[in-house]
VOPABA-385124 format. One record per residue (C-alpha): residue in one letter; x, y, z. Coordinates in steps of 0.2 Angstrom, whole numbers, plus 5000, padded with zeros to 4 digits. Layout:
N
AXYZ;...
! end
This chain:
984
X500050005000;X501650125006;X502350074987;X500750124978;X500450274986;X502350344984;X502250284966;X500450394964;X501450574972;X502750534960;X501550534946;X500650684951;X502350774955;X502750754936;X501050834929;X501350974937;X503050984932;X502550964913;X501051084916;X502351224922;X503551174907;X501651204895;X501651364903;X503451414901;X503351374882;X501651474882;X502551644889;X504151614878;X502851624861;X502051744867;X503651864872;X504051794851;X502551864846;X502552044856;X504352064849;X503652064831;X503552254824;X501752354828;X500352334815;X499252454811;X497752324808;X498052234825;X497452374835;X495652354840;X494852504846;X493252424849;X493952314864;X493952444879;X492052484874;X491452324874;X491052314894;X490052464898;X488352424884;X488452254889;X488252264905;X486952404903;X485852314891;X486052164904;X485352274920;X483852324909;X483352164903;X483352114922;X482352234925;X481152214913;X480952034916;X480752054933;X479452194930;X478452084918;X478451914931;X477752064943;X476452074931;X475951914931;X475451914949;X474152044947;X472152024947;X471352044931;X470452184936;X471952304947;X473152404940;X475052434948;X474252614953;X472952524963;X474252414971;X475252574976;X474052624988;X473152555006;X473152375014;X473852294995;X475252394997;X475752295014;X475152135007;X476052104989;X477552014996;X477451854986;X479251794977;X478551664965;X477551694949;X475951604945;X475451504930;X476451554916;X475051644906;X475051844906;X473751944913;X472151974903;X471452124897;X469652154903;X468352224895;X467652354907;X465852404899;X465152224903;X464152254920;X462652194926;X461352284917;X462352194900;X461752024907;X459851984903;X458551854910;X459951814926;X459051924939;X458951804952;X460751724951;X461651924950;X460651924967;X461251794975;X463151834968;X462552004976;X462251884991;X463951814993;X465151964987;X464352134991;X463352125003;X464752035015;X465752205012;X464152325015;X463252275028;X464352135040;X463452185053;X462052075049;X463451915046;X464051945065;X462551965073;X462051785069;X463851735069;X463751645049;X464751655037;X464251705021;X464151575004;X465851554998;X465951464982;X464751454968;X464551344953;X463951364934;X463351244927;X462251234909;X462151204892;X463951334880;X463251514875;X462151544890;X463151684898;X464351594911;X465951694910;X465051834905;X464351854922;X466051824929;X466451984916;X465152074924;X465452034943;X467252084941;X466852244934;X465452264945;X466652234961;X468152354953;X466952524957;X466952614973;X468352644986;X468652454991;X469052334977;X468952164976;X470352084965;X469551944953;X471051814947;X470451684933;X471051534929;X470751444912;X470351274913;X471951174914;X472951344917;X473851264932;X474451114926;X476151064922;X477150934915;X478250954934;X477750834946;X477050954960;X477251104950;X475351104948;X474951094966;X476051244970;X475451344957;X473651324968;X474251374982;X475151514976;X473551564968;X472551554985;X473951634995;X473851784982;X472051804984;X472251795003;X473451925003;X472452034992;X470751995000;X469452014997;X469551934980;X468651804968;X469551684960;X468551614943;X469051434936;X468251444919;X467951264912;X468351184929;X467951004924;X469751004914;X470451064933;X469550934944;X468750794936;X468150644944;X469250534954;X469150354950;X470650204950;X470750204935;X471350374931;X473250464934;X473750494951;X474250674944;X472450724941;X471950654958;X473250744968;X472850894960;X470950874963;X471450824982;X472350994983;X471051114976;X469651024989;X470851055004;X471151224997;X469451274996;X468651215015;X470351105025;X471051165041;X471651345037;X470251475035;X469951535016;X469651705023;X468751825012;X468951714996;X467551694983;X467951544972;X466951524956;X466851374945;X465851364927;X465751214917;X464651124905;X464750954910;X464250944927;X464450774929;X466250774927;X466550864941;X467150764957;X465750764967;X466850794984;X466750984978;X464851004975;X464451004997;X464251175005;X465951255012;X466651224994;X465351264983;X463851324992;X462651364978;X462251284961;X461651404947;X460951324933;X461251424916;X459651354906;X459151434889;X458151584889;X456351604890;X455251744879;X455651884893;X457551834894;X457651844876;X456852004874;X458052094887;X459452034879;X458852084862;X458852274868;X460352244875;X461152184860;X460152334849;X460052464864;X461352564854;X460752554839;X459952714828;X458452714825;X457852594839;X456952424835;X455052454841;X454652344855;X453252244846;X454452194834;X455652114848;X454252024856;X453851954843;X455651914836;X455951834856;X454551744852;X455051664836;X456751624844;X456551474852;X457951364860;X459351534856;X460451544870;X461251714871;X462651714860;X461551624846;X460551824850;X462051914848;X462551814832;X460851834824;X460852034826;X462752014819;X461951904805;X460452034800;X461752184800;X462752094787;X461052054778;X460752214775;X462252264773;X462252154758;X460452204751;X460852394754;X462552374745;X462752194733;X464152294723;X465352294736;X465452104735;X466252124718;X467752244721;X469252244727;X469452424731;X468552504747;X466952614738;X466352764747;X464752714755;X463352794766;X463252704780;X461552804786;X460652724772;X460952564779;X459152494787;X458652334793;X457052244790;X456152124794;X456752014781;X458252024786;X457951964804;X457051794793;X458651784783;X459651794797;X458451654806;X458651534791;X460551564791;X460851544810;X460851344819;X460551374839;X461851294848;X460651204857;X459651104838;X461351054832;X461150894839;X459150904846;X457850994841;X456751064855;X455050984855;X454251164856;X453851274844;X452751434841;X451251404832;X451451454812;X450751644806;X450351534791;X449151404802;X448751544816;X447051574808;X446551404806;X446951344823;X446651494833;X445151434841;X445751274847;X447251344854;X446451454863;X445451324869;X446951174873;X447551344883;X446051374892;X446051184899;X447951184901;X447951324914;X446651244923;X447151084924;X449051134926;X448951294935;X451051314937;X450951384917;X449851534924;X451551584935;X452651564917;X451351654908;X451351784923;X453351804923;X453351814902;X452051954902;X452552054915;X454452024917;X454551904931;X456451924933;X456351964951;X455251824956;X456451804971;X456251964977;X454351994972;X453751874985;X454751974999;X453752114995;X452152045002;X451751995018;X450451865024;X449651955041;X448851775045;X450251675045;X451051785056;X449451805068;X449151625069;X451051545070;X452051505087;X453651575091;X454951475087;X455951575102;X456151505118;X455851715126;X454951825114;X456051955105;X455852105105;X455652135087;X454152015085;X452552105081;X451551975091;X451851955112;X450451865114;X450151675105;X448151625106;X447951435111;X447451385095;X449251425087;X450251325100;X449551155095;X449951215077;X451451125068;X452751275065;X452851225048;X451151225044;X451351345028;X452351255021;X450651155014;X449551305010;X448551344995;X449051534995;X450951514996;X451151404978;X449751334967;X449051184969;X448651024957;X448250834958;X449150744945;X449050854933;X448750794915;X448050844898;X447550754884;X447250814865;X446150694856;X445450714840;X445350624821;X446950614814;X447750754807;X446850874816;X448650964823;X448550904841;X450450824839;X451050944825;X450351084831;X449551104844;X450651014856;X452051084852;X451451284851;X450951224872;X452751154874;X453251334868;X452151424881;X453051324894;X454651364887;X455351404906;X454951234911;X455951064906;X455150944893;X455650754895;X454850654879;X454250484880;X454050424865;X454550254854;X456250334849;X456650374867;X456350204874;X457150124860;X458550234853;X459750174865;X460450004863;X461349984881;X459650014890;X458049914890;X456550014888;X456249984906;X457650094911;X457250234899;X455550244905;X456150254924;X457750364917;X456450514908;X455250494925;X456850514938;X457250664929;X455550744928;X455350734947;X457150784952;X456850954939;X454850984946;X454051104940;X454250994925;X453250914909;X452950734903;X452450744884;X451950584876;X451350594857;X450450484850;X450050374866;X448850274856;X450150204845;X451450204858;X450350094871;X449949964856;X451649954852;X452549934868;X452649764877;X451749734894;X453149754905;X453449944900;X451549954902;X451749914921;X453249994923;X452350194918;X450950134926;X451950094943;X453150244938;X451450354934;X450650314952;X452250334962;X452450524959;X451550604971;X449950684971;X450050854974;X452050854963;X452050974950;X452350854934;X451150854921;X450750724910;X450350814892;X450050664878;X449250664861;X448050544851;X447850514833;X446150464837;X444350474846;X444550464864;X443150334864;X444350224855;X445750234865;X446050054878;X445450064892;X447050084903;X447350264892;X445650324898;X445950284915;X447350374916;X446450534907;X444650584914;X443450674906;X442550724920;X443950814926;X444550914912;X445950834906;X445350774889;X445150914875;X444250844860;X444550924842;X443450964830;X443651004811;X444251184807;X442151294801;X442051394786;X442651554794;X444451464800;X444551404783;X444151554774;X445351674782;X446751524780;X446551554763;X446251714760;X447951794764;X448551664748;X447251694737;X446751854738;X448451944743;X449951844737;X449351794721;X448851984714;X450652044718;X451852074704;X453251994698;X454952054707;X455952194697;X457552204695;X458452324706;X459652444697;X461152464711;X461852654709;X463952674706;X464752694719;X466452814719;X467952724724;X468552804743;X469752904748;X471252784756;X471052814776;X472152914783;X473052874801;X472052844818;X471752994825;X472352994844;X471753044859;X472253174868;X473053054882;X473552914868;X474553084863;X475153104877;X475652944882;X476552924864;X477653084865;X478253034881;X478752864874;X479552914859;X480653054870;X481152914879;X482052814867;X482652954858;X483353024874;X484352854875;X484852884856;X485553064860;X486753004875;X487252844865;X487752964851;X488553084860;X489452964870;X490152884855;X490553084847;X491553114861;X492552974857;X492853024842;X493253204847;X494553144862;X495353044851;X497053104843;X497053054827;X495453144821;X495953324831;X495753404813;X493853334812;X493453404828;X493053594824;X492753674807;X493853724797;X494753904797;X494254004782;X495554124788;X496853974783;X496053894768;X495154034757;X494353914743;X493653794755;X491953834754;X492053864735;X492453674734;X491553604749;X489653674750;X489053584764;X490553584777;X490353474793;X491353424808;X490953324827;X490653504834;X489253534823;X488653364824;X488753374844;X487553534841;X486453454830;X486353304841;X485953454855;X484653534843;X483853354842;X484153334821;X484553164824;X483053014827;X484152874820;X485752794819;X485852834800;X485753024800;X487053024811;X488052914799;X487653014785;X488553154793;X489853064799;X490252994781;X489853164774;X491553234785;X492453084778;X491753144759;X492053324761;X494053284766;X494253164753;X493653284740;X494653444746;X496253344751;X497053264732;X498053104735;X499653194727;X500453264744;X500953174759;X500053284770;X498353284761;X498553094761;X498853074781;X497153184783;X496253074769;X496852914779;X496252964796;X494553024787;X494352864780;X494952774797;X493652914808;X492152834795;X492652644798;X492652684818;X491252754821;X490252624810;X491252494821;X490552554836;X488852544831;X489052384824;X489852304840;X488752434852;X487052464844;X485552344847;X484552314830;X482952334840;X483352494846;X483952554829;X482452464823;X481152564835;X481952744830;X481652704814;X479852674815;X479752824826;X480352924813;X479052844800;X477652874812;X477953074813;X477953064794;X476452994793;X475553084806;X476153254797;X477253304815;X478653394814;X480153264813;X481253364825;X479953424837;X480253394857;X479253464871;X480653594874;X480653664856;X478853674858;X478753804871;X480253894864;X479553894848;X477853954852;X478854114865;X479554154849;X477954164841;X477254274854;X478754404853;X478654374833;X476854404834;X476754564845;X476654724837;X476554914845;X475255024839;X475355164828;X475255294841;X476455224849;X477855254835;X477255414834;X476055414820;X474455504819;X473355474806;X472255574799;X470255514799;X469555494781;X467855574778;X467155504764;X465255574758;X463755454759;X463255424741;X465155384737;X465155274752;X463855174751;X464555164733;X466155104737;X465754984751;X464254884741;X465454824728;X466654744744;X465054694752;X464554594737;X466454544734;X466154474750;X464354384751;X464954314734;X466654254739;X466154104746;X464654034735;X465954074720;X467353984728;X466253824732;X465653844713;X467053834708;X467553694717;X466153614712;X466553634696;X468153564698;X467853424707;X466253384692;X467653414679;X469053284687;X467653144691;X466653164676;X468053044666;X467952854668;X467952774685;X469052634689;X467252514689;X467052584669;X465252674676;X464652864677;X464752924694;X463453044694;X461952904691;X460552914707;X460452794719;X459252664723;X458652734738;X458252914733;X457152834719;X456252734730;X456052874739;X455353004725;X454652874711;X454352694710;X455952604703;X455952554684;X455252384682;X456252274673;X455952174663;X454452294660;X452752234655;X452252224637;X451452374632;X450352294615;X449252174618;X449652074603;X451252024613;X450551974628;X448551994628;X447452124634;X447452124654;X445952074665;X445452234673;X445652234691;X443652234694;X443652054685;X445152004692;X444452024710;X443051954707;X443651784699;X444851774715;X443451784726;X442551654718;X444151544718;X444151574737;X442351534738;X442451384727;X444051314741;X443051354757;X441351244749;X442651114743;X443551064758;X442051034767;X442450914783;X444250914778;X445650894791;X447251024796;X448350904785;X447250894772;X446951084772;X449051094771;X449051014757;X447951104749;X448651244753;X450251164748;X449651154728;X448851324729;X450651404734;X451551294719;X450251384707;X450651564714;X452651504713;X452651454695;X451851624690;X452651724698;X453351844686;X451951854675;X450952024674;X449151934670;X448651834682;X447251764672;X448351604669;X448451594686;X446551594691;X446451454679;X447651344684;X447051384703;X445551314697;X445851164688;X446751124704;X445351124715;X444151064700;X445450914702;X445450854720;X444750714721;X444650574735;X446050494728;X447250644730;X446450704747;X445350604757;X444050714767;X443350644783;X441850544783;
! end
C-alpha cells in the first residue's frame, strides 16, 4: 500500500512539472509574438468599449423581466396604481409567479345591466360578494358565514363567464376593490410533478393576501374531474389539493371561488357540498322575457331603435337561442342588410365610398338571418316546442285558445310562466318578499324560547300552539295547487293535436323542462331496456319539478309497447305524488272513445283533462286561405333592382389619437430618443477625444483655407454634429451616419491624393468613417435602431414635425408670441388722419366689397364644384358614370323601373283582365276552396294549401294573372278522393 501510494505522488509530481514546462513554452511564444514590429490592423479599438453596453443592456433586461413576472401576479381587474396604495400595498409580498400565462385584458363595459334573464342568480352573487362588504353587521349578529363558492353549470352560449365579466367589473367600482384572478381550465397544470399543486396554492395565497377577492375557474371539469382508480394519480392529487384548498383546516378568509362548466357530471362530486361550493346555478336557455332583454341589450345602441312589438315577437320566434345564438343573429341581419343595401361591394376589390345612414334593417332580414343561424342547442336535438305558424294561426286559433284554456286549469304552474313572460317575472325571488301574509303571522307559534323584541305578536292564542310550525309549508296561498295533473288532446287524425297543437303548448312552457316519452326514446338506446328509459325520463321529471311529461301519439305507443313497460309507467305514473307538480301532456291520433281502456283511466273526462278536436268551420278555413288567394297571388312579379355606382374611397388616413394616447405616445418616443441622444454623444465624444481625428473636431478655418467653401458646399465636423445631436436633428442611427460619412466625403474631395499631407488627413477620414460604423455595429442593438426608425416613420405619417420635442415646443411657440406682438401706431408716433368719405360715394364703394364678400364663398364652392364635376366626370375605375341616382332616393321620390317591363301591345302578351274582374274571379276561387274542403282535416287543408302556393310560385313573374286563376282552378276542380281523402 506504502509502494502504491509513493508511486501515485510521483505521478502527480510529474504533471505538474510538465503543466509548468506548458506554461513556460506558452509565455516564451507569446514574448515571440510581442517582439514582432506593431501593426496597424491589429489594433482593435472596439475592445475597451465592449463592457460598459453590455452590462447596461444586461441590468435592463433584468429589469424588465422581473417587471413583467410582477405582472403576472396581478388580478385581472387591478392595475399597479391600485396596488400602490392602502392594505395591498402591505400585502403584495409574494416571490414566486403564478401559471405562466400573462394577465388578461378586461373588458370594462360588461356590467350587470349587460346580462339579461339572470336576475335571480346576479342576486344571490349579490348575496355572497357585496353584501358581506356592506352590511357585515348582519353576518356577525348571527355569527354565519356568508356562501363561499358557487357553481355554473348549463348548456355553452348561456352567459357563464359573462357573468363572471360582469361581477368583476361590478366589484372593481367604489373605494374598496375586490381583486377577481381567473384561471382557464387546465391553466395550472404542468408537465412537473408537483408544479401544479404549488401553482394552487400560490393562487390561494395571492388572493388571501389581496382579499377580498374572487377567483374564477372557467371550464373547471378540465381542473377537477372525477376521481376514479382508473385514472392518473396526477389528476387526483391535483383534485385532492383544490378540495383541501377550498374548506381544510386553514380558514379561506374572504375568498369567493367560482367554478363554470358544461358538464356537470364530470366534476368530482367531493366539491359539490356546501363549504366548497355552496350554491348551484343552473344556466338553462332563455325563455320569451329573457330573450327579449337581451335583444335590447344587443340593439340598445342601435339608431333608430327596434320597436318593441317587433322584439316580442322576434323573442318569440326564437326558440331554443341561447344568448350568444341572439348576439349572432343581430350580427347575421346587419350583414344581411348590409348586403341587400349594398350587393356591389361583393364584387370589388377596392373599398367604395358608401353611406352608411342608408343602411336599414327589416324584417326580412331578421327571417334571413333565422334561416342562416343553427342554435347551439338544435345541432344535435331539436326542441319539441315550437310557436304556432302565422301561416296555420288562423286555422287553429280557436282550438288553441281552447287546449290553453284547459291547460291552465288543469296545470295551474303555466299561469305563473305565463305571469313571469308577460309581466317580466325576473325578480320572482324578490317579488314574494314584498308581500306579507298577516295570517300566517297572527296564527303561527314562536319558534323562540323568550319572545324578541322585534316580533310583532307578544301574545300566542291557544289555537296556534297545537299548530305544527311548519304548517305553511302546505298552504293553498303560498304555491298553486294540482292533483296529478294531465291533459290530453284527442281528436281524428290530422287534426294538429301532435304537430301543432302540442307543440305551440310546449312553447308556452318554454321555462319549464320537457322530458319526451316516445318509441324513439325508449328504444333509441341500445345499452338500455326500455324499462330503464321509461324510469330514466320519470327520475328526471321529478328531480327538475316544475316539469312536463309529453307523450305523442299514446295510442300507437301503448299498442306498440310490450306489457312489462306498460306496468312499469303505470307503477312509475302512480308513484309520483299527488299533489307534485309533473304534468302528464299526451296526444292521440284518434277518438277518445277508441282509446283502451288503461289510456282512459289514466285521462278523465270528468275532470278536464281530455280536450276533444273538431274540424276547422267555414270562417277558419276562409281566412286560412284568403291571405293566399286574395293577397299573394295579385302581387307582381319582382323587378330587377338597378344598384347605383358607387365612387371608389378615399384611402383612410391614420387613427386619430386621443388626447391621452398623445400624450402617452410623446412621452414614449422622447424616451427612446433620449437614449439615442446619450448613446450618440457618448460615441461623438469618442471620436472627438481621440488624437487621430483632432482635425475633424472643429470646422475648418476660412482664415487658413480661402477656397474651401468654393469646393465644399456643405461643410461638417463632430462639433456641429454634437450641436445637431443637442438641437435634436437626429431620430436614428443613419442620420448620424450620413453626417459622419459626409465629413469623411467632404475631406476626401478637398484633400487630392498627390501630397503626403493631404493623404495622412484622407487616411484618418477614411479610418474616423470605419470607427464610428464599428461601434455601432459592435454597440448598437438592432431593435433599438429598429424602433427609431419606425418612430421616425410614424411622425411622417401623422404629418408632426420630425424634429419636434416638448422643449422646442414652448420655445418655439415664446418666439411666436414675441414674433407676433406688434406696437400700435400711436405708439411709434403716427397719427393718422380720419378719412371722411360722403354717403352716396360710400355706400358706393362699400356695396361692391360687400358683394365681393357675400359672393366670395358661393363662387369659391362653385367653383370647386366645378372642379371636382370636371375631374370625376372621366371614367371610374368600375367603367360606370358616377353621377347616376341611387336606389334609395328613387324609391323614395318614384317607383323603381320595372324590369323586365310589362308588354305594352296586347298582341304580345294579351289584353289584361281589369282589376274589377280579376277580383272577382279570386273571390269566387276562394269561395269555390271553402265549399270544397268541406269536413276536411288540418293536414288535408295543408296540402291543399300546399298545391295552391305551387300555382302562385310557377307564376310568379307573370303580369296577367288570368293563367293563374285558371290553373288555381283546375286544381281544386281536380281534388278528388284519391288525392285527398276528406273525413267521413
Amino acid at each position: 500500500m506504502k509502494l502504491s501510494e509513493s508511486h501515485g505522488e510521483e505521478e502527480e509530481e510529474d504533471a505538474e512539472d510538465d503543466d509548468e514546462d506548458d506554461e513556460g513554452d506558452e509565455a516564451e511564444e507569446a514574448g515571440e509574438e510581442n517582439d514582432r514590429p506593431y501593426n496597424l490592423r491589429q489594433r482593435k479599438t472596439v475592445q475597451r468599449y465592449e463592457a460598459p453596453p453590455i452590462v447596461f443592456v444586461q441590468l435592463r433586461y433584468n429589469y424588465l423581466q422581473l417587471f413583467h413576472f410582477f405582472n403576472r401576479c396581478l388580478p385581472m381587474n387591478l392595475t399597479a396604481e391600485d396596488l400602490a396604495s392602502g392594505v395591498l400595498r402591505d400585502r403584495v409580498k409574494v416571490g414566486a409567479s403564478l401559471a405562466d400565462v400573462d394577465p388578461m385584458n378586461l373588458d370594462n363595459s360588461v356590467k350587470f345591466d349587460s346580462v339579461g334573464g339572470l336576475s335571480n342568480h346576479i342576486q344571490s352573487l349579490k348575496e355572497m360578494v357585496v353584501f358581506p362588504l356592506l352590511y357585515p353587521e348582519i353576518f356577525e349578529k348571527f355569527k354565519i358565514q356568508p356562501p363561499r363558492g358557487c357553481l355554473f353549470y348549463g348548456p355553452p352560449g348561456t352567459g357563464k363567464t359573462l357573468v363572471a365579466r360582469a361581477l368583476a367589473n361590478e366589484c372593481s367600482q367604489g373605494d374598496r376593490k375586490v381583486s377577481f384572478f381567473m384561471r382557464k381550465g387546465a391553466d395550472c397544470l404542468s408537465k412537473w410533478v408537483g408544479e401544479s399543486e404549488r401553482q394552487l396554492r400560490l393562487l390561494f395565497d395571492q388572493a388571501y393576501l389581496m382579499r377580498p377577492s374572487i377567483i374564477f375557474f372557467d371550464e373547471i371539469d378540465g381542473l377537477a374531474p372525477v376521481r376514479s382508480s382508473r385514472q392518473d394519480q396526477i389528476h387526483s392529487s391535483i383534485v385532492s389539493t383544490l378540495l383541501a384548498l377550498m374548506d381544510g383546516l386553514d380558514s379561506r378568509g374572504e375568498i369567493v371561488v367560482i367554478g363554470a362548466t358544461n358538464r356537470l357530471d364530470s366534476i368530482d362530486p367531493a366539491l359539490r357540498r356546501p363549504g366548497r361550493f355552496d350554491r348551484e346555478f343552473l344556466f338553462s336557455l332563455p325563455d320569451k322575457k329573457a330573450r327579449k332583454h337581451i335583444l335590447e341589450i344587443h340593439t340598445r345602441d342601435w339608431n333608430p331603435k327596434l320597436a318593441e312589438p317587433f322584439v316580442d315577437e322576434l323573442a318569440e320566434k326564437c326558440v331554443g337561442y341561447c344568448g350568444a345564438d341572439i348576439k349572432a343573429l343581430c350580427t347575421e341581419a346587419a350583414l344581411v342588410a348590409l348586403r341587400r343595401r349594398y350587393p356591389q361591394i361583393y364584387g370589388s376589390s377596392v373599398k367604395l365610398k358608401l353611406d352608411v345612414t342608408s343602411i336599414v334593417l327589416g324584417p326580412g332580414d331578421f327571417s334571413k338571418a333565422m334561416r342562416t343561424i343553427v342554435p347551439a342547442s338544435q345541432r344535435a336535438l331539436a326542441p319539441p316546442g315550437r310557436a304556432l305558424s302565422p301561416t296555420l294561426r288562423p286555422l287553429l286559433a280557436i282550438s288553441y285558445s281552447l287546449v290553453l284554456k284547459s291547460l291552465l286549469r288543469v296545470f295551474p304552474h303555466a299561469q305563473c310562466t305565463d305571469r313571469d313572460n308577460t309581466h317580466g317575472g325576473d325578480n320572482h325571488l324578490l317579488e314574494e318578499d314584498f308581500y306579507s301574509d298577516d295570517d300566517n303571522e297572527d296564527s303561527s307559534a314562536s319558534i323562540y324560547e323568550v319572545q324578541p323584541a322585534a316580533s310583532p305578536k307578544s301574545h300566542l292564542s291557544s289555537s296556534a300552539i297545537h299548530r305544527p310550525f311548519l304548517h305553511f309549508s302546505s298552504s293553498a296561498l303560498q304555491q298553486p295547487t294540482a292533483y296529478r295533473p294531465r291533459l290530453l288532446l284527442a281528436g281524428a287524425p290530422g287534426s294538429g293535436q301532435s304537430s301543432h297543437l302540442a307543440p305551440a303548448l310546449l312553447h308556452h312552457l318554454d321555462k319549464l323542462p320537457v322530458h319526451r316519452l316516445d318509441l324513439p326514446t325508449l328504444y333509441s338506446v341500445s345499452a338500455k331496456t326500455p324499462e330503464e328509459s321509461c324510469a330514466q325520463v320519470f327520475r328526471e321529471a321529478r328531480r327538475s319539478m316544475p316539469s312536463v311529461v309529453y307523450m305523442p301519439h299514446i295510442s300507437e305507443w301503448w299498442d306498440t309497447v310490450s306489457d312489462t313497460v306498460k306496468s312499469t309507467f303505470l307503477t312509475l305514473l302512480q308513484d309520483v305524488p299527488s299533489f307534485s307538480p309533473v304534468l302528464i301532456l299526451a296526444t292521440a291520433e284518434t277518438y277518445y272513445s277508441k282509446l283502451s281502456d288503461e289510456v282512459r283511466s289514466i285521462f278523465q273526462r270528468t275532470y278536464g283533462e281530455v280536450v276533444s278536436l273538431s274540424p276547422p268551420g267555414e270562417e277558419e278555413k276562409r281566412n286560412f286561405f284568403s291571405d293566399l288567394l286574395l293577397v299573394q297571388a295579385a302581387r307582381p312579379p319582382p323587378r330587377l333592382r338597378n344598384t347605383e355606382v358607387l365612387p371608389v374611397a378615399e384611402a383612410p388616413g391614420p387613427r386619430v389619437l386621443s388626447a391621452e394616447e398623445q400624450r402617452r405616445l410623446a412621452e414614449q418616443e422622447e424616451n427612446t430618443l433620449r437614449e439615442l441622444r446619450l448613446f450618440l454623444r457618448d460615441v461623438t465624444k469618442r471620436l472627438a477625444t481621440d488624437k487621430r481625428f483632432n482635425i475633424f473636431s472643429k470646422p475648418v478655418d476660412i482664415e487658413e483655407v480661402s477656397d474651401y467653401l468654393e469646393v465644399i458646399r456643405q461643410p461638417m465636423d463632430l462639433s456641429t454634429v454634437m450641436t445637431k445631436i443637442d438641437t435634436y436633428k437626429y431620430l436614428t442611427v443613419k442620420d448620424f451616419l450620413l453626417d459622419i460619412d459626409l465629413i469623411c466625403s467632404n475631406a476626401l474631395e478637398y484633400n487630392p491624393d498627390k501630397d503626403p499631407g493631404d493623404k495622412v488627413i484622407r487616411h484618418r477620414a477614411c479610418s474616423l468613417k470605419d470607427t464610428a460604423h464599428a461601434i455601432f455595429a459592435a454597440e448598437l442593438d438592432p431593435e433599438f435602431d429598429r424602433m427609431c426608425e419606425e418612430i421616425k416613420e410614424a411622425r411622417r405619417k401623422r404629418g408632426t414635425n420630425l424634429f419636434l420635442t416638448h422643449c422646442s415646443k414652448i420655445e418655439t411657440w415664446k418666439n411666436l408670441q414675441r414674433k407676433i406682438r406688434r406696437r400700435p401706431s400711436w405708439g411709434r408716433g403716427i397719427i393718422r388722419k380720419k378719412k371722411i368719405y360722403k354717403k352716396g360715394t360710400e355706400e358706393e364703394e362699400e356695396e361692391p366689397e360687400a358683394e365681393v364678400e357675400a359672393a366670395g364663398p358661393s363662387d369659391s364652392c362653385l367653383t370647386q364644384d366645378e372642379e371636382s364635376s370636371c375631374d370625376t366626370t372621366g371614367p371610374q375605375p368600375n367603367g360606370h358614370h358616377p353621377h347616376l341616382p341611387s336606389t334609395e332616393e328613387e324609391s323614395s321620390n318614384e317607383p323603381p323601373v320595372a324590369a323586365p317591363a310589362a308588354p305594352p301591345n296586347a298582341s304580345e302578351a294579351g289584353e289584361p283582365t281589369p282589376k274589377e274582374e280579376e277580383s272577382t274571379a279570386k273571390e269566387a276561387i276562394l269561395a269555390m276552396v271553402v265549399k270544397k274542403s268541406e269536413g276536411y282535416s288540418v293536414e288535408q287543408l295543408e296540402r291543399l294549401y300546399s298545391l295552391l302556393s305551387q300555382c302562385i310560385y310557377q307564376h310568379r313573374r307573370e303580369y296577367d294573372k288570368t293563367q293563374l286563376l285558371e290553373v288555381s282552378k283546375a286544381v281544386i276542380l281536380a281534388i278528388n278522393l284519391s288525392t285527398i281523402l276528406p273525413i267521413s
